[in-house]
C-alpha positions as CSV (number, residue, x, y, z in Angstrom):
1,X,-35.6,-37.7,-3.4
2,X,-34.9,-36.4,0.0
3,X,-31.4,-34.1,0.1
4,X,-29.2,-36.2,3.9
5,X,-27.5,-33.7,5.5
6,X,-25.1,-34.4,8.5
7,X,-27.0,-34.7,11.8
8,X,-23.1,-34.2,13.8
9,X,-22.6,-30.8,11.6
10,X,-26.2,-29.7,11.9
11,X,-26.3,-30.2,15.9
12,X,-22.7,-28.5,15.7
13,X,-24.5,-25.6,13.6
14,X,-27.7,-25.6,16.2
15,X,-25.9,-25.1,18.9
16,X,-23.4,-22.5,17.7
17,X,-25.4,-20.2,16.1
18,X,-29.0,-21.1,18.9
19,X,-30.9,-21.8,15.7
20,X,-33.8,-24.3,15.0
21,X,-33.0,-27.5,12.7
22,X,-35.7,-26.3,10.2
23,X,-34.2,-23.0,10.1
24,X,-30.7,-25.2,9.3
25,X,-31.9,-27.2,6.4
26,X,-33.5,-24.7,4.8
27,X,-30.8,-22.3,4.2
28,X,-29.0,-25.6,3.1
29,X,-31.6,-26.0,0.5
30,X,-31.6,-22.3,-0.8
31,X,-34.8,-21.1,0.3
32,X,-33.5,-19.1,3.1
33,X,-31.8,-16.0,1.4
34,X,-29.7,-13.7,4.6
35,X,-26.7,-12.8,5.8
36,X,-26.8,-16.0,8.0
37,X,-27.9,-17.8,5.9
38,X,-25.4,-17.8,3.9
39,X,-23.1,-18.3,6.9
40,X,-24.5,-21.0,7.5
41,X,-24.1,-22.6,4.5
42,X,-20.4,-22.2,4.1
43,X,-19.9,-23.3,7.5
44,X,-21.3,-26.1,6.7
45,X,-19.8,-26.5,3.8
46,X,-16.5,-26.3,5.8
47,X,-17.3,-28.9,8.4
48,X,-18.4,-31.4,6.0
49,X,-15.3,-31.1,4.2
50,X,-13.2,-31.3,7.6
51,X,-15.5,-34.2,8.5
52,X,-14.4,-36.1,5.0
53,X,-10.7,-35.2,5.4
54,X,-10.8,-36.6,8.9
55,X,-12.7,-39.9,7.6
56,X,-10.2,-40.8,4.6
């Protein structure tokens, strides 16, 4: 089954760090191992969690 990420956080995440959407979901999945990847991971870890908050 397909992993649904948040298209708002991953444009948010495209055009902060100039990345490509691929590169996005795959350090989501794990099978990008860097520096920036793993920034990328926590930030978006971060927004999601804001993005809850903000929702409840």
């Amino acid at each position: 089954m397909a992993k649904h990420y948040n298209t708002t956080v991953i444009k948010h995440l495209i055009e902060k760090h100039g990345l490509t959407r691929r590169f996005i979901t795959s350090c989501l999945k794990g099978s990008r191992n860097s520096l920036t990847a793993e920034t990328i991971r926590k930030e978006y870890k971060a927004l999601c969690d804001k993005v809850e908050t903000a929702l409840i």
